[in-house]
Steps between C-alpha positions, in 0.01 A plus 500: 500500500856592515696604244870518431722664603353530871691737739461406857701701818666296721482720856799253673679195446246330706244572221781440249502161640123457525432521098859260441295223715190588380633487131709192590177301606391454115801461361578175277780342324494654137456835691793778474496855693717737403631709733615850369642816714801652603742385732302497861173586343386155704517235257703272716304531795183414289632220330641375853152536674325310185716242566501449833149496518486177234798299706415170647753560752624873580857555395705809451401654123853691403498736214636304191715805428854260482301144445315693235229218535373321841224199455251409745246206550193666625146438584406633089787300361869582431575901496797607328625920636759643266692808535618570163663873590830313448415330153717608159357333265193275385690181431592535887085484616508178235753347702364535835154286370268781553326466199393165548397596893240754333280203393565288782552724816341823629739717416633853709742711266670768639683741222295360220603729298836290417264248353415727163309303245530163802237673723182290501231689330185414698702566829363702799742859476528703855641761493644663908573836517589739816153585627439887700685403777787286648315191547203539212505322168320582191460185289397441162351177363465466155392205257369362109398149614152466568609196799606804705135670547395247741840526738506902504134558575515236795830654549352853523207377728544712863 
């Protein structure tokens, strides 16, 4: 059984992708990953793979860096990806209708640390950091609710 937090290497973006579609494939509305790393630790490009892989028809995924949030209709249900690196305050989050999207979307948060006390507590936390070399990944998944066991052990399946 697997137990949290789980540290998994990511050897290329290729296998970066791999686990977002594999993760992606269980994913419901009500579900929220947080996406934590520095800038270009790879969060984008797994949140864009995840995503892709749930479109009914492929479209271009752009980093919601300016947009702050993009929403998709998908195969799982509607997707909400926020980049909140540009967010100053709370109230600003409350505006954009994030909140609400966490119970009725799956949800992809980059920057979640600009929601403080907002972040959903039984969400799915990865964490992407610079791996041993250029291309590599280490990646940390870590979790409280119990919902999650299922997802990461298929998720951790080779």
């Amino acid at each position: 059984m697997v137990q949290s937090p789980l540290n998994i290497t990511l050897a290329s973006p290729e296998d970066t992708a791999r686990r977002a579609v594999s993760l992606g494939s269980d994913l419901v509305p009500g579900d929220t990953v947080l996406l934590h790393g520095p800038v270009g630790a790879g969060k984008t490009h797994f949140a864009r793979q995840l995503i892709q892989s749930l479109l009914v028809v492929p479209e271009d995924v752009p980093s919601p860096t300016f947009t702050l949030v993009q929403v998709y209709e998908t195969t799982a249900g509607p997707l909400w990806h926020s980049d909140l690196y540009r967010i100053g305050s709370v109230f600003e989050i409350e505006e954009l209708g994030l909140l609400e999207a966490f119970d009725a979307a799956i949800c992809l948060v980059e920057w979640p640390d600009r929601l403080a006390e907002l972040a959903p507590q039984d969400a799915l936390n990865l964490t992407l950091e610079q791996g041993e070399t250029e291309n590599a990944r280490r990646l940390t998944a870590e979790w409280t609710a119990d919902r999650w066991r299922p997802t990461i052990e298929k998720w951790v399946q080779p």
